[in-house]
C-alpha positions in Angstrom: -20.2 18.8 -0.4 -18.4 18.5 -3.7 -19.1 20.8 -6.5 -22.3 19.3 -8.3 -21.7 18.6 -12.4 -25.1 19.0 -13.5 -24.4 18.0 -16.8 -22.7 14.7 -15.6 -26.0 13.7 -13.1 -28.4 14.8 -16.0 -26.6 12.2 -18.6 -27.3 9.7 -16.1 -30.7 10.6 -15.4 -31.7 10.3 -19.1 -30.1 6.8 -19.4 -32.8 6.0 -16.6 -35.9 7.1 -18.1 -34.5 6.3 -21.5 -35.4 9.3 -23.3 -34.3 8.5 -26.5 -32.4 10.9 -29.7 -35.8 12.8 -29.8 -35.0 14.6 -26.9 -31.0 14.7 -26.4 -31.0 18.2 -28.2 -32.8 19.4 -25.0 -30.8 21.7 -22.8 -30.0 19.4 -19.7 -29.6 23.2 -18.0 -33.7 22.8 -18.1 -33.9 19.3 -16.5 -31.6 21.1 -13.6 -34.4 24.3 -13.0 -37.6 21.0 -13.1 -35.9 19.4 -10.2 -35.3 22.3 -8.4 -38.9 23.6 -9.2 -40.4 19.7 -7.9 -38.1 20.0 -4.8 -38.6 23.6 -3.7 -42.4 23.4 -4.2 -42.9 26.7 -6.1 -40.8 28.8 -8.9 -40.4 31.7 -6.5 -38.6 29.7 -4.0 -36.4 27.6 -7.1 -35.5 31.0 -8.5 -33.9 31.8 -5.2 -31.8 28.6 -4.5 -31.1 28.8 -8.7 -30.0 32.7 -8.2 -32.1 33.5 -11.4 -35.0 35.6 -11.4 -38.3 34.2 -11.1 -39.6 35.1 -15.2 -36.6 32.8 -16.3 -37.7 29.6 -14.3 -41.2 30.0 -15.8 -39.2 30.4 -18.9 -37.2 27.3 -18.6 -40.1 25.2 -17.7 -42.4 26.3 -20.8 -39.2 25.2 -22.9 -39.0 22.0 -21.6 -42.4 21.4 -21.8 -43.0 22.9 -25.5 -39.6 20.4 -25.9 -40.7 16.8 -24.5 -44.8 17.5 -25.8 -46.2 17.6 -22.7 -47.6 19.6 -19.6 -45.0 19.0 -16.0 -47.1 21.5 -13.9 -51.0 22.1 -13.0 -51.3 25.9 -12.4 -53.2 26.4 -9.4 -54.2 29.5 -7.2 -52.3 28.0 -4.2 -49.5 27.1 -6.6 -48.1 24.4 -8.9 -48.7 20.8 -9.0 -47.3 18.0 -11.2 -49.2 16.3 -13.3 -49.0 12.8 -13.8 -46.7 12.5 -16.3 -44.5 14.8 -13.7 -44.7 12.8 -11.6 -42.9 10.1 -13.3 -40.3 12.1 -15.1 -39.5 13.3 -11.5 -39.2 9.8 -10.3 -36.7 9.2 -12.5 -34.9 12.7 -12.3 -35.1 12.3 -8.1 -33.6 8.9 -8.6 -30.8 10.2 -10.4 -30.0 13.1 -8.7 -29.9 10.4 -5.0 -27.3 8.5 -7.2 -25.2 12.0 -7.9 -25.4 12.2 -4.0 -23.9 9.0 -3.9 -21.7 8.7 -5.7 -20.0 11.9 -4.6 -20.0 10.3 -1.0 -18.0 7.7 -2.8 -15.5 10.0 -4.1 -15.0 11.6 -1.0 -14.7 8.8 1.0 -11.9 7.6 -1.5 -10.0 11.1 -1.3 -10.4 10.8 2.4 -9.2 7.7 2.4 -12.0 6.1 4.2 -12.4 3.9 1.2 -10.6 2.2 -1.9 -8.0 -0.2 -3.1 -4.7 -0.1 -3.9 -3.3 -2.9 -6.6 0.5 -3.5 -5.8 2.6 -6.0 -7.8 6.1 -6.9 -6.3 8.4 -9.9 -6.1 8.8 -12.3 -3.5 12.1 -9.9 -2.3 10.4 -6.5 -2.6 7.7 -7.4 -1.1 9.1 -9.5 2.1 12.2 -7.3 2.9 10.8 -4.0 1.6 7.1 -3.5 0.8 6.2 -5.3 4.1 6.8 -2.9 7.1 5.1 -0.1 4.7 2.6 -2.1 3.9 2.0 -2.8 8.1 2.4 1.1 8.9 -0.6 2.1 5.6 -2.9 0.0 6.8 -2.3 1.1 10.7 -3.4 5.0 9.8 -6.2 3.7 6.7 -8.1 0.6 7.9 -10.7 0.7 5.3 -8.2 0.9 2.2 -8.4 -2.2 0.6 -5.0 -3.8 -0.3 -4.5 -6.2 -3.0 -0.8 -7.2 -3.5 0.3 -9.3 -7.0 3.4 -11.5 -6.2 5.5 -12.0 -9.4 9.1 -11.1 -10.6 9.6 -7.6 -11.4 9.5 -8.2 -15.4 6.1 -10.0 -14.5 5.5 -6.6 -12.9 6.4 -4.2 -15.3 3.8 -6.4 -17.8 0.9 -5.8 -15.3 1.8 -2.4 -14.8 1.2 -2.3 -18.4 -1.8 -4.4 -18.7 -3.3 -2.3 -16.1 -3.7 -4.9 -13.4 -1.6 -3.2 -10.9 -1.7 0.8 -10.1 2.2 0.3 -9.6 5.0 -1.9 -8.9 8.1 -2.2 -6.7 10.9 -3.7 -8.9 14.5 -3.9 -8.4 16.2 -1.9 -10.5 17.4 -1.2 -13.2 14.5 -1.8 -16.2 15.8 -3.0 -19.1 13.1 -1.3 -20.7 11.2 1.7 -18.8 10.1 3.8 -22.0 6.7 3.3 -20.8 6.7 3.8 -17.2 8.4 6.6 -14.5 10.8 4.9 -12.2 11.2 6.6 -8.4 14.2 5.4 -6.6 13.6 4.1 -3.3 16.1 2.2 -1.1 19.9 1.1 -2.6 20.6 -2.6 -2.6 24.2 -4.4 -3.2 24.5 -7.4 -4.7 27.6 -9.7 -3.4 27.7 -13.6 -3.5 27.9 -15.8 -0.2 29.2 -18.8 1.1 29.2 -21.3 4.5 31.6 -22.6 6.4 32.2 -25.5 3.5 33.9 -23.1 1.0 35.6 -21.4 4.4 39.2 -21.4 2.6 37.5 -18.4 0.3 36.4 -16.2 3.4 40.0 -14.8 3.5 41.0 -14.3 -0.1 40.3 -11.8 -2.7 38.5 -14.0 -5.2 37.8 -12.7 -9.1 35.2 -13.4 -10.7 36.7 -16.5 -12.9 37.7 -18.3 -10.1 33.9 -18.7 -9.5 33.5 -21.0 -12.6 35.6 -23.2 -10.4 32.4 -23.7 -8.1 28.5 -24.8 -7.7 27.2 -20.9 -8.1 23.5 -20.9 -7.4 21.3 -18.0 -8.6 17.9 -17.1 -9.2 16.1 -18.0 -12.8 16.5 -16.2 -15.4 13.5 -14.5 -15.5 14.2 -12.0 -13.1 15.9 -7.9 -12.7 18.0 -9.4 -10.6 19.4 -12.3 -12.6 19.5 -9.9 -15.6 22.0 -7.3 -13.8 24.4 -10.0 -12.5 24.7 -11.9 -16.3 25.3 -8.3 -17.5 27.6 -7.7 -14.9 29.3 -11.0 -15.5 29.2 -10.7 -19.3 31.3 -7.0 -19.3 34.1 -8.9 -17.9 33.9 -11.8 -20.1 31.9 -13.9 -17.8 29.1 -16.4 -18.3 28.2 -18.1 -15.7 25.9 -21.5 -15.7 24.6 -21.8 -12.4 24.6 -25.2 -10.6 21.1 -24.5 -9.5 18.6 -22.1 -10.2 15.7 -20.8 -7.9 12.7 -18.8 -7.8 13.2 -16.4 -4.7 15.8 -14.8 -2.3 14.7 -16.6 0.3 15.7 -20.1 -0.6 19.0 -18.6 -2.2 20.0 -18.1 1.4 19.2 -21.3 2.8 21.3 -23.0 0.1 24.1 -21.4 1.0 23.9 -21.8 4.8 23.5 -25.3 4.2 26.8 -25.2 1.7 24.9 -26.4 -1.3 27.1 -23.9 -3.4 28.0 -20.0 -3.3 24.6 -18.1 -3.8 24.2 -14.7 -5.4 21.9 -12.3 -3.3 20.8 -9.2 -2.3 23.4 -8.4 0.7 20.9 -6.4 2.6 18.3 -9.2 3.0 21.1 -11.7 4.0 21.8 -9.4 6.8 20.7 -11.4 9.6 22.6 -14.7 8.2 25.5 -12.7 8.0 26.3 -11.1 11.0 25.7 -14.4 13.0 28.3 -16.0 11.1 26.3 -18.8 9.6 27.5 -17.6 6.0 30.2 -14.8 5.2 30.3 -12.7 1.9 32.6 -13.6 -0.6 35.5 -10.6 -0.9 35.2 -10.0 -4.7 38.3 -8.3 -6.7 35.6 -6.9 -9.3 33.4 -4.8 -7.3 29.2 -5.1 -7.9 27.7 -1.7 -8.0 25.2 -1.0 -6.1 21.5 -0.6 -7.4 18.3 0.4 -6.5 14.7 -0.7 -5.0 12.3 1.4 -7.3 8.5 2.3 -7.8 6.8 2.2 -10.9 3.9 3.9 -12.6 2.5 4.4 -16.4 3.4 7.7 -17.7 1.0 10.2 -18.0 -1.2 8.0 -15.7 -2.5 9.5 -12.4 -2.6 7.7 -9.3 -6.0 7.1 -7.1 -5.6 9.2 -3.8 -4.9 6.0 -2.0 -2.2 5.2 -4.1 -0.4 8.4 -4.2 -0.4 8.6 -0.4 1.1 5.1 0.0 3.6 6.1 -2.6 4.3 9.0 -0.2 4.8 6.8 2.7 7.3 5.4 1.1 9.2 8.0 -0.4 9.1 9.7 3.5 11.0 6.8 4.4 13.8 6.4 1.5 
């Protein structure tokens, strides 16, 4: 059992019976010794589980009594009884503390990870070529961990990372602004543009980067990491490039180029497959890409649910 925060169940309990400013002076230490009192059935045995001698629960019960302007307890030879009115404060006090049981079963669960959500937002490429095998491997080992997975481009990301919609992001890197967020590194990814068998008389050459302008370049729109990087790339040498088609996700980038609608620009490592069986070839540029990186983000200063921080973990074991 968790450690019990009396005065967290108590605030609770008083928003139930609606005990109004009157008696929010009272010391919610009192309300603790009543139940204990109800549920033990006598002071001596309350003053045992309390670890407090047996004069201060009679104490503590006269206060609260002289404090709310009523009687709890009929004094008896055989013992104590609630009166009426007891009764129904206890009710309500009962009720309350169930609901502390409860919801500490809830918490435990969550640390446990036999319960809770994760929000992810990623973009269609993070999420298909990276996100997905972790995503497989989390919910093998926790079941019961609801997933909820927001598909967007990464600046879409960052926004919902900072709307709170999302408990992190995986974003390609880098951010163009991450004042508000810490950025983990988690797999390096190379750009490099690619070509079919159409534009076959470049496979062999050293091309630089003007002689693209001589060609249908596709790319993806301009509201993505990715695009950002390879204009900023292009413009330190000088280069603007206007692409002869624009489109949302990696995916489609590739098929373009297989089917020699232009020279694409992607991510070399999810081009991998298309690659090595020949079906498009990289383009050998003179001005080299640097490589970048596959990051998570979080807020700053913002703590993770347990969930979250062990899928974060997963991933990190795996970088």
């Amino acid at each position: 059992m968790l450690q019990y925060n009396y005065n967290t169940s108590l605030l609770i309990i008083l928003d139930i019976v609606n005990i109004r400013s009157s008696y929010m002076d009272i010391n919610l230490e009192l309300y603790k010794v009543f139940y204990y009192v109800v549920r033990a059935g006598s002071v001596t045995k309350a003053s045992q589980e309390l670890y407090i001698s047996q004069p201060a629960v009679s104490q503590s019960i006269r206060q609260l009594e002289t404090k709310i302007g009523g009687q709890l307890f009929i004094r008896t030879p055989k013992g104590i009884t609630l009166t009426p009115e007891g009764e129904v404060l206890y009710k309500y006090i009962e009720q309350g503390y169930n609901m502390i049981l409860l919801a500490e079963s809830k918490f435990s669960e969550a640390i446990n990870l036999d319960a809770g959500e994760i929000r992810i937002g990623a973009s269609d490429m993070t999420l298909k070529y990276f996100l997905l095998p972790h995503l497989e491997e989390f919910h093998k080992h926790y079941p019961k961990v609801r997933i909820k997975v927001t598909n967007g481009p990464s600046p879409e990301t960052v926004a919902c990372l900072k709307n709170g919609l999302i408990d992190f992001g995986i974003v390609s890197l880098p951010l163009f602004d991450d004042s508000a967020t810490d950025v983990i590194e988690a797999m390096e990814i190379q750009d490099c543009f690619i070509a079919n068998y159409k534009f076959g008389h470049l496979a062999s050459n050293n091309i630089s980067l003007k002689e693209l302008l001589n060609y249908p370049v596709i790319m993806l729109e301009k509201n993505t990491s990715t695009r950002r990087y390879i204009d900023h790339f292009l413009y330190s040498y000088g280069i603007t490039i206007i692409p002869e088609i624009e489109l949302a996700t990696s995916d489609l980038l590739v098929q373009f180029a297989r089917r020699g609608l232009g020279i694409s620009c992607v991510v070399k490592n999810f081009a991998e497959n298309d690659l090595e069986n020949g079906s498009i070839f990289e383009l050998d540029l003179i001005e080299k890409i640097p490589p970048r990186q596959i990051g998570i983000i979080k807020l700053k200063n913002t703590p993770l649910s347990a969930a979250a921080v062990r899928f974060t973990e997963l991933i990190n074991s795996k970088a």
